[in-house]
VEXDREN-2710 file (C-alpha; in Angstrom, 1 decimal):
% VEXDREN-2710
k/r/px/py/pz
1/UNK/24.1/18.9/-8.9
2/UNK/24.5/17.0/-5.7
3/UNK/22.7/16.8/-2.7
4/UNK/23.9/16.2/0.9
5/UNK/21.4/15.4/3.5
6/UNK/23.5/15.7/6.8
7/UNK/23.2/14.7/10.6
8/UNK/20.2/13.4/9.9
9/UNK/18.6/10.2/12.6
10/UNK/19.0/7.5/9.6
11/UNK/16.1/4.8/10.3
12/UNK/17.1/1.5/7.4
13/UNK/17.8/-1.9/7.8
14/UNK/17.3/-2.9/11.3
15/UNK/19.0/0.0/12.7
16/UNK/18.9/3.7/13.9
17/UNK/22.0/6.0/13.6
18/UNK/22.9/9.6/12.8
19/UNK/24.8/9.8/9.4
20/UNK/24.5/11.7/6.3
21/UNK/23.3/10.8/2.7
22/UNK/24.5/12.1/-0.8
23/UNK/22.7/12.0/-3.2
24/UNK/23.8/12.7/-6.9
25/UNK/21.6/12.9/-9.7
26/UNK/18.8/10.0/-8.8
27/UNK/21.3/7.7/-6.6
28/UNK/22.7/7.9/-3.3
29/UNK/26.1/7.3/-4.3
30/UNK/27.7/7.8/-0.6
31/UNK/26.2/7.2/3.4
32/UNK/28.7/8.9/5.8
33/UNK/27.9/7.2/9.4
34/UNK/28.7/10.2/11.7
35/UNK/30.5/13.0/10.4
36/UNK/31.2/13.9/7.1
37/UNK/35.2/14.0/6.3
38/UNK/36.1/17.5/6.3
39/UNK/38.4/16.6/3.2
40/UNK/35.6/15.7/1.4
41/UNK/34.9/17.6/-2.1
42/UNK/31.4/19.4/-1.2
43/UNK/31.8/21.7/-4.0
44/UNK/28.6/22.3/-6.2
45/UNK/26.8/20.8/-3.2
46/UNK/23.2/21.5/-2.1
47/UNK/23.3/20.7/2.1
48/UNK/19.9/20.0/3.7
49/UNK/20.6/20.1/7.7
50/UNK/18.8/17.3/9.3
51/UNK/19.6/17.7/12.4
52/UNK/17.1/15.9/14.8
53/UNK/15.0/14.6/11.5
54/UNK/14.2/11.0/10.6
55/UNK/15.3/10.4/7.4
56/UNK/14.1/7.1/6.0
57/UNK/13.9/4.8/2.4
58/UNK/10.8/5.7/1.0
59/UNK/7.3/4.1/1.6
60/UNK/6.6/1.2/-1.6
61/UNK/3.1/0.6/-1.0
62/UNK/2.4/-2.3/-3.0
63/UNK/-2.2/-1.8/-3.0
64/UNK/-3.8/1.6/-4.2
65/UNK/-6.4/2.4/-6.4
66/UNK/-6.2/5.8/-8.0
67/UNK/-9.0/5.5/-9.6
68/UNK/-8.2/6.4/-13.7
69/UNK/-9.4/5.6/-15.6
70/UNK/-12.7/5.9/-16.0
71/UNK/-13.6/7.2/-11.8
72/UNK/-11.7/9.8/-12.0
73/UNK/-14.1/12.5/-10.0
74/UNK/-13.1/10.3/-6.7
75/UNK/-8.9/10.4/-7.6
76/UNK/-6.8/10.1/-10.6
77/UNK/-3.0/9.2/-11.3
78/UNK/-1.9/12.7/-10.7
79/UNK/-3.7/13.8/-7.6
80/UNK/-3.3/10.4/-5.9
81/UNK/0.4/10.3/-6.8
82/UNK/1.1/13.5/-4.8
83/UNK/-1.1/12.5/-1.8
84/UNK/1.0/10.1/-1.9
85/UNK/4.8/11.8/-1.9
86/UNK/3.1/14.5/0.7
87/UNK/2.8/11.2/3.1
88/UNK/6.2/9.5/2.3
89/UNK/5.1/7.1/0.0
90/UNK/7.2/7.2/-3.2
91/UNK/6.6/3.7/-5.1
92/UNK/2.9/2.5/-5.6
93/UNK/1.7/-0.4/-7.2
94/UNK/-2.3/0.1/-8.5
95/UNK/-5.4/-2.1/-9.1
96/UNK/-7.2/-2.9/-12.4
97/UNK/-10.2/-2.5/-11.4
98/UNK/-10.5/0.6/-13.1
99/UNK/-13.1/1.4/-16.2
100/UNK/-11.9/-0.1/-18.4
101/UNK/-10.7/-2.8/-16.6
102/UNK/-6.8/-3.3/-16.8
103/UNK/-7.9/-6.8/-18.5
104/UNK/-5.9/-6.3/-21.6
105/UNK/-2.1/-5.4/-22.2
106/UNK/-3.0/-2.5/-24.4
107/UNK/-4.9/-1.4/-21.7
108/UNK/-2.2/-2.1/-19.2
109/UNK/0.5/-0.1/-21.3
110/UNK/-2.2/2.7/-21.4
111/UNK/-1.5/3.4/-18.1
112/UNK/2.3/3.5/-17.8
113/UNK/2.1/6.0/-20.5
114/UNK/-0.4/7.9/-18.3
115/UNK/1.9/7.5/-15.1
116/UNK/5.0/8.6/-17.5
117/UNK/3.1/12.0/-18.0
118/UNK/1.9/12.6/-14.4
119/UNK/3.0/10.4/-11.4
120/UNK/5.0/11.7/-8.9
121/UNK/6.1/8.8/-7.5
122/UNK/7.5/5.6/-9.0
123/UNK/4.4/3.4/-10.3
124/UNK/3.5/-0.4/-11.0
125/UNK/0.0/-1.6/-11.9
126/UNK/-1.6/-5.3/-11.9
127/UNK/-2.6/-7.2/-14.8
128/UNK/-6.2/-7.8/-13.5
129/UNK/-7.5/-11.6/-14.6
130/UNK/-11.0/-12.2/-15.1
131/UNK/-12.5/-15.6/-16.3
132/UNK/-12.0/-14.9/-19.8
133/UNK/-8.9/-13.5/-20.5
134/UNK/-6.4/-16.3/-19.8
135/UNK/-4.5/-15.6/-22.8
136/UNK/-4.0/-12.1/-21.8
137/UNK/-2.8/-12.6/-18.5
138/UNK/0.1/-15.0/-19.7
139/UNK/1.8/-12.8/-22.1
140/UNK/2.7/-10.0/-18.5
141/UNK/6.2/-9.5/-18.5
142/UNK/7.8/-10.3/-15.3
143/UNK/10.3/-7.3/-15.6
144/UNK/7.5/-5.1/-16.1
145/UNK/4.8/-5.3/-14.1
146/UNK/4.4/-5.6/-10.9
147/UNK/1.6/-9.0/-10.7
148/UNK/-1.7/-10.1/-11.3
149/UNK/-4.5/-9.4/-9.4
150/UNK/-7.2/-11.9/-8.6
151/UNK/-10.1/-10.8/-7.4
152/UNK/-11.8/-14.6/-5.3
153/UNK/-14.9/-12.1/-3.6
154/UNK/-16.9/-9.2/-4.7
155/UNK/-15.4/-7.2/-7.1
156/UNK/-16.6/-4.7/-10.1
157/UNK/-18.1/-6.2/-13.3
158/UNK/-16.8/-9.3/-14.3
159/UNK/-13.6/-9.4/-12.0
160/UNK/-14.7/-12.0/-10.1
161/UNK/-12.6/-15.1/-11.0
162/UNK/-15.1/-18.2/-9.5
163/UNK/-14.0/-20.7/-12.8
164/UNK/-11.8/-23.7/-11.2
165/UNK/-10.2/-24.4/-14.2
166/UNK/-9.3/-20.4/-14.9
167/UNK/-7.6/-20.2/-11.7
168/UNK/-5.5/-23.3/-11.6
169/UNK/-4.2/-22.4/-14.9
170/UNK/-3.7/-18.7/-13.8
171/UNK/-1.6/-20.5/-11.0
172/UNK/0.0/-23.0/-12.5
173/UNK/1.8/-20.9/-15.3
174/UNK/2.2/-17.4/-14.3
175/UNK/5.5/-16.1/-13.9
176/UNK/4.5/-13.0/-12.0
177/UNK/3.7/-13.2/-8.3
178/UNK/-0.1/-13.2/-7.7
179/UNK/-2.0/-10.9/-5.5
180/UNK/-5.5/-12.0/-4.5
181/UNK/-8.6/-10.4/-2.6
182/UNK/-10.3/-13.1/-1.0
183/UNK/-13.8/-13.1/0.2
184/UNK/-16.0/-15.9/-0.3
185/UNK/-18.7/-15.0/-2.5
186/UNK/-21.2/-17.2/-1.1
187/UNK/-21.0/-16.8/2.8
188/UNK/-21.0/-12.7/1.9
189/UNK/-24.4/-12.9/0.0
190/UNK/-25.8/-15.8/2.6
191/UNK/-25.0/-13.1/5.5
192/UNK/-26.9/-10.5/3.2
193/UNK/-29.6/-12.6/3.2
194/UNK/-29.4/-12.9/6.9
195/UNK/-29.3/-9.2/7.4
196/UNK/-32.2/-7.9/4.8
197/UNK/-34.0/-10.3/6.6
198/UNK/-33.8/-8.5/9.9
199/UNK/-33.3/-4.8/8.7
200/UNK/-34.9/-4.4/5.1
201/UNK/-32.6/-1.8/3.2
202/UNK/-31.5/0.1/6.5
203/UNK/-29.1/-2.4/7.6
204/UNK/-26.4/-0.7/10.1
205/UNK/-22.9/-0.4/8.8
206/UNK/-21.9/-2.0/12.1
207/UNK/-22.9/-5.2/10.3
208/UNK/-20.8/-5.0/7.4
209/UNK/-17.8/-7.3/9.8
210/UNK/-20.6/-9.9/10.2
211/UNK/-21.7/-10.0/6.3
212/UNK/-18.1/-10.0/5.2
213/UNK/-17.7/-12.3/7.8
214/UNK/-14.1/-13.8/9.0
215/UNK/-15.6/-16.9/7.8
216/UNK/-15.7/-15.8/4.2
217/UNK/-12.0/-14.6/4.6
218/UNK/-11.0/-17.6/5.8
219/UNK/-12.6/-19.8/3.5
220/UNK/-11.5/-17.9/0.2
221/UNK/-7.5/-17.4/1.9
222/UNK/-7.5/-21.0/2.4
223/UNK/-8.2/-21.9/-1.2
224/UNK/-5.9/-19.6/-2.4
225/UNK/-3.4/-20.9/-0.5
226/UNK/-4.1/-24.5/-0.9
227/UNK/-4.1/-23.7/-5.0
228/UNK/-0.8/-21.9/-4.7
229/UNK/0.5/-24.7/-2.0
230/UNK/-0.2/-27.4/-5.2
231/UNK/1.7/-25.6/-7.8
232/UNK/4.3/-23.8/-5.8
233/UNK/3.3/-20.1/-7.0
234/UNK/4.3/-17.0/-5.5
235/UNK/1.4/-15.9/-3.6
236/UNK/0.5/-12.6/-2.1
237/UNK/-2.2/-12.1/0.0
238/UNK/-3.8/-8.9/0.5
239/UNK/-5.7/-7.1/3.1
240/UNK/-5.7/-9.4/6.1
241/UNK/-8.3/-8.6/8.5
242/UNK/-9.2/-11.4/10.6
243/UNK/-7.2/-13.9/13.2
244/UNK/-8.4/-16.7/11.3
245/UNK/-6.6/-16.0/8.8
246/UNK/-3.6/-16.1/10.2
247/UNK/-3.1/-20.0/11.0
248/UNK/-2.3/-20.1/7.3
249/UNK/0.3/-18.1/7.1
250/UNK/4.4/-18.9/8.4
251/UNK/7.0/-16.7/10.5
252/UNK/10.1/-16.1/8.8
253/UNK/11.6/-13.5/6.2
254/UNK/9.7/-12.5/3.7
255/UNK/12.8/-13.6/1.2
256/UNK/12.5/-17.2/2.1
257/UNK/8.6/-17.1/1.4
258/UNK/6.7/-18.2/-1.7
259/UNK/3.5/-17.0/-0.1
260/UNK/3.2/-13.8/1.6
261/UNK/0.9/-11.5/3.6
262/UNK/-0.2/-8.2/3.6
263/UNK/-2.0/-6.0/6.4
264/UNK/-3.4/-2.5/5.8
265/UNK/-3.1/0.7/8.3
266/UNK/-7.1/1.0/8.6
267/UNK/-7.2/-3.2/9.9
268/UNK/-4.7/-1.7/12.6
269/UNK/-5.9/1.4/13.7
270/UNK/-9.7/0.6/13.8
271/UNK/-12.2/-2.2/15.0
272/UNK/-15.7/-2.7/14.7
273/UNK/-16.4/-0.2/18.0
274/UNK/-15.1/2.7/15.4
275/UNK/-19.0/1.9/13.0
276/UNK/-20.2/4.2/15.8
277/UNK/-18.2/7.0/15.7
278/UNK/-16.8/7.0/11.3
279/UNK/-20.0/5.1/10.1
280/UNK/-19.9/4.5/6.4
281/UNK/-15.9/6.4/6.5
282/UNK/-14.6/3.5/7.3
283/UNK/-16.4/1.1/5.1
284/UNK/-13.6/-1.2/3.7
285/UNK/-14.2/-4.6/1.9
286/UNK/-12.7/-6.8/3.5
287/UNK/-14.3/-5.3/6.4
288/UNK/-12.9/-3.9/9.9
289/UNK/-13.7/-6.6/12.3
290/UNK/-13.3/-7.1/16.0
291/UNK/-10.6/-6.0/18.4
292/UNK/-9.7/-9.4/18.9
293/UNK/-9.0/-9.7/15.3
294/UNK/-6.8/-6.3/15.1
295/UNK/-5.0/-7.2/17.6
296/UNK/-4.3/-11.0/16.0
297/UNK/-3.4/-9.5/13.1
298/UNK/-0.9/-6.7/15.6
299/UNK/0.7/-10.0/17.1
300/UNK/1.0/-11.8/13.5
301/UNK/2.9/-8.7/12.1
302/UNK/5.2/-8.3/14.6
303/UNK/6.3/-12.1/14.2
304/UNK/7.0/-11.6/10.8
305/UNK/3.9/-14.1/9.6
306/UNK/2.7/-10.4/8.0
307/UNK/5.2/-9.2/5.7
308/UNK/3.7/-6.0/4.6
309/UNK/1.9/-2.8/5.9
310/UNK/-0.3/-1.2/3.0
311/UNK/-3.2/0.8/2.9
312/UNK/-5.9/-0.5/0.0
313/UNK/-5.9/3.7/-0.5
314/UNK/-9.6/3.5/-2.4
315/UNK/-10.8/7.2/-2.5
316/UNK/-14.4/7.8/-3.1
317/UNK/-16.7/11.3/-3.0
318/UNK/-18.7/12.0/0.5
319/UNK/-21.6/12.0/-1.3
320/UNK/-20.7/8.7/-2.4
321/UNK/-20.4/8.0/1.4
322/UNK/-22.9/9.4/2.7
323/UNK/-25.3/6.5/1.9
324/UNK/-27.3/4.1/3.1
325/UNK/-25.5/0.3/4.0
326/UNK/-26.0/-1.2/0.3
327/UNK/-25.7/2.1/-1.6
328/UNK/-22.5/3.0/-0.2
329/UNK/-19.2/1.9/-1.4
330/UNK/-16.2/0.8/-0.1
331/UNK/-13.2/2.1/0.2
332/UNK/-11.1/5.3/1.2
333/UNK/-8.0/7.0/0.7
334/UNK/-5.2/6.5/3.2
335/UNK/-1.8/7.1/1.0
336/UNK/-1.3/10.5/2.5
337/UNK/-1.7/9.5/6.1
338/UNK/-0.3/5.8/6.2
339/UNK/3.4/6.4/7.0
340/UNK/2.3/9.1/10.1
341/UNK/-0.5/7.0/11.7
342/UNK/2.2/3.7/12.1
343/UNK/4.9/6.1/13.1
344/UNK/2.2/7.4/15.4
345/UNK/1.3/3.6/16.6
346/UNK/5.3/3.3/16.9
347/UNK/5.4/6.1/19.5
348/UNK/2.0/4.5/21.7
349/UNK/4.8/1.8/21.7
350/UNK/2.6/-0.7/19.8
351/UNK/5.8/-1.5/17.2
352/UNK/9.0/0.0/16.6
353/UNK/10.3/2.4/14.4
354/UNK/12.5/0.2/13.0
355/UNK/9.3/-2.6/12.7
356/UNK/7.4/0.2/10.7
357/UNK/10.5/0.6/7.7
358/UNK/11.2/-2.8/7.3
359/UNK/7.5/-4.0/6.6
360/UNK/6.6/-0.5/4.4
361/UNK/9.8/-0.3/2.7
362/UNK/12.5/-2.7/2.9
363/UNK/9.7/-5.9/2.8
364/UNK/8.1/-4.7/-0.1
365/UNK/11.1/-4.1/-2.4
366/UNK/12.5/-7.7/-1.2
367/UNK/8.9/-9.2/-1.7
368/UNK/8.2/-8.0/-5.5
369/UNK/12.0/-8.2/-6.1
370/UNK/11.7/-4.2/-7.2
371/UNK/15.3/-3.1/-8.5
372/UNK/17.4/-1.1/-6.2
373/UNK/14.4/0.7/-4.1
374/UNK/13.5/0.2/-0.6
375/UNK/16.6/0.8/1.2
376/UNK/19.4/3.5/1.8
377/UNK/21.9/2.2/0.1
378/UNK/24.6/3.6/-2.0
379/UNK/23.8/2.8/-5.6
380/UNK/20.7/2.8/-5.2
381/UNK/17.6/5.2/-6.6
382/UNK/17.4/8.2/-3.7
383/UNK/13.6/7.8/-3.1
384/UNK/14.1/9.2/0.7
385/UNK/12.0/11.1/3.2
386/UNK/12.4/13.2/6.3
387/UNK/10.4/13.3/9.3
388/UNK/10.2/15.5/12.0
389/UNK/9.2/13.4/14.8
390/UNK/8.4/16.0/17.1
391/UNK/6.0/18.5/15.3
392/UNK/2.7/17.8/16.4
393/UNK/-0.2/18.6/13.8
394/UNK/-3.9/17.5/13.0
395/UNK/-5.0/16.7/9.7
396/UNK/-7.9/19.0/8.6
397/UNK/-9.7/20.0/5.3
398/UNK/-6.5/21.9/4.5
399/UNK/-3.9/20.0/4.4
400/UNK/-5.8/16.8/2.7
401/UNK/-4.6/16.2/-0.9
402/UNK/-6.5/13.6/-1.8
403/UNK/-9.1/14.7/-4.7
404/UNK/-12.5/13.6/-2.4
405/UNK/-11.0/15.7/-0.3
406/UNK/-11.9/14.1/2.5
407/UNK/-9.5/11.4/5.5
408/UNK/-11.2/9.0/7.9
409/UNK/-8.2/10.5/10.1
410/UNK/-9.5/13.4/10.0
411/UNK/-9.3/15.5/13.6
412/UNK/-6.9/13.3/14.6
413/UNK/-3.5/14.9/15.7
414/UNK/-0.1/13.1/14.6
415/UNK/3.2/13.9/16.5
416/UNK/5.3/12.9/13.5
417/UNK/5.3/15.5/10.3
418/UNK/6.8/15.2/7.1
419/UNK/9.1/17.2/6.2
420/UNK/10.6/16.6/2.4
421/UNK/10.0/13.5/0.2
422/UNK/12.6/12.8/-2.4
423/UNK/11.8/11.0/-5.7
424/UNK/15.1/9.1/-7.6
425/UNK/17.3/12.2/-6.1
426/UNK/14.6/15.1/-6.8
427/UNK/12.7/16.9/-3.9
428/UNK/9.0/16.6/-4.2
429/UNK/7.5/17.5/-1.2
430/UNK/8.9/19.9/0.8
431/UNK/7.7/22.4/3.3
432/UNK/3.6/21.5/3.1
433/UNK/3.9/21.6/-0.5
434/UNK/4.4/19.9/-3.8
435/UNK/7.8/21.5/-5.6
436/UNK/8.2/18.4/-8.3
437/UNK/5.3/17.3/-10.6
438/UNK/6.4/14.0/-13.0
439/UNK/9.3/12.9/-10.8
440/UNK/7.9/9.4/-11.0
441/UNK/9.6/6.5/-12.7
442/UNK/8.4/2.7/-14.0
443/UNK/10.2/-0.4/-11.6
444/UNK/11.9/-2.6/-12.8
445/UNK/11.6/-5.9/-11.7
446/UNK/14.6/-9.1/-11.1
447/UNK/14.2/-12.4/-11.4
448/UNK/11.1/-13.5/-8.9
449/UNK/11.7/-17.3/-9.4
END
């Protein structure tokens, strides 16, 4: 069966223009720029009209945490994975901080076989390194997985690698790129200090950007970066979230990089004046800072020293929430809502449509080297999406998918809707609702030397 997705606004590689897409079984295998030949054999073909639709590569968004195992009453592979597709996002690449941790390879292979049985989307997950299982990290096949993920702040359990000699091997011999949280462990728990000091237990979220402090950013970034500096390692940086940051990181394409940087949608959208209004919603670690910092980190991704737009999707319950500064936890889920609310940011003509693809699809792919995803492109796997970019809509109770239930963008009203969400040349998403369960495939990875 074939599928032919015609007159629709193309958004992919730099430019805008109105063409048509055929897809046949899970490739495009032809782009027609314009018109489709009237010779041309359209027999046994499905035809989609996208006539005044967006149609776009689909979002890779390279940090989420679903959640399974072993959390699964806050999100789980399955639920996560459709969020996901309903907001255009049709790769994901997930955490290990999971229970168990992802800490071993039997572990790690536990999930793919999970994904396999339930994802939606097309699926990655980090070999997570702790300060004991050296041996295990080594053995992670390049072509395979996606990276390792070091957590050098706060993390769960024992996930916190603070052993010198653990990380400068981790560095030194990993073939597989490197993604690190960095918070420095130390300035966090002096600010704590600082804070229990003044407020007892009843410290105000307001003063979670002042406990995880742009200093501790800055000082944990920098060692990453001077560690990967020494032994030339392909670095990835996540979560940015402060302009300090930012003097240690070049312009350029994100090809010709061997260390990279990633922004997520809530650093973006909110600063430290939002505490007031979203309270413990929009607790993140690293924190939401100032509006001088957002708007550093706005100017940083525009010149290309940000390579990629993520979200750190984190679901947790409102209970769970709805807690007092120490009790609560952070994190929450953002996969549904990413790709509208910088499409949204795109029309307030704060970046460019084009601006929004190439750092949530096209930079991705290139980044992690992910085989033939990321772009329209004939040959290529048809993960594709269609947006209306003129149906206004608000998100509510009702149309959240995420398993808590619950979006800090909730109330607000978007002016660009998806419409359908293919996955490798199936239709997943279409019309509010999930029509493909298990469309989902494992990337492959190239060569990332």
């Amino acid at each position: 069966m074939k599928t032919l997705i015609k007159n629709g606004i193309i958004v992919n590689e730099g430019i805008k223009f109105r063409g048509s897409v055929l897809v046949q079984g899970n490739k495009i295998s032809k782009i027609f720029t314009d018109v489709v030949p009237l010779d041309f054999d359209l027999s046994e073909t499905e035809i989609i009209d996208a006539n005044g639709l967006l149609l776009i590569p689909g979002v890779i968004d390279d940090q989420v945490h679903f959640r399974e195992p072993g959390f699964t009453h806050k999100g789980e592979i399955f639920s996560e994975s459709r969020a996901a597709v309903a907001g255009g996002v049709t790769t994901y690449m997930e955490m290990p901080n999971t229970s168990p941790q992802t800490i071993t390879q039997e572990l790690l292979e536990q999930k793919y076989m999970r994904a396999a049985n339930v994802s939606s989307a097309n699926y990655s997950f980090y070999m997570g390194a702790t300060n004991n299982n050296l041996e295990e990290v080594l053995k992670t096949d390049p072509s395979k997985v996606c990276g390792i993920k070091i957590f050098m702040g706060s993390s769960t359990g024992n996930m916190l690698v603070d052993d010198e000699n653990i990380l400068s091997e981790i560095f030194k011999q990993s073939s597989v790129p490197i993604a690190v949280h960095c918070e420095d462990e130390a300035t966090i728990q002096k600010n704590i200090e600082i804070a229990r000091r003044g407020y007892g237990e009843n410290v105000p979220v307001s003063l979670h950007a002042h406990i995880r402090s742009d200093e501790a950013c800055y000082i944990s970034s920098l060692k990453a970066v001077n560690i990967a500096s020494k032994y030339n390692t392909r670095l990835h940086v996540l979560h940015l979230s402060s302009e300090k940051e930012m003097s240690l990181f070049s312009r350029g394409n994100v090809t010709d990089k061997k260390i990279t940087a990633e922004v997520c949608v809530h650093h973006l959208w909110f600063d430290e004046h939002d505490y007031t209004n979203y309270g413990t919603r929009i607790k993140w670690n690293p924190s939401i800072k100032s509006l001088r910092d957002k708007e550093a980190l706005w100017e940083a991704l525009l010149s290309d020293k940000i390579d990629v737009i993520a979200t750190d999707h984190a679901p947790h319950t409102m209970e769970e929430k709805n807690n007092t500064y120490f009790k609560v936890p952070s994190g929450g889920p953002l996969v549904q809502h990413s790709l509208v609310a910088m499409l949204e940011m795109s029309k307030r003509g704060l970046i460019t449509i084009e601006k929004v693809i190439q750092k949530m699809c096209h930079a991705p792919a290139d980044l992690f080297c992910i085989d033939r995803r990321g772009y329209i492109r004939e040959g290529y796997f048809a993960d594709l999406v269609l947006i209306n970019p003129c149906k206004n809509w608000v998100v509510s109770p009702d149309n959240i998918m995420y398993k808590c239930g619950w979006s800090p963008f909730e109330g607000i009203e978007f002016s660009h809707k998806i419409v359908k969400t293919f996955v490798n040349g199936n239709v997943v998403f279409a019309d509010g609702k999930i029509q493909n369960d298990n469309t989902g495939e494992r990337l492959i990875f190239l060569n990332k030397t």
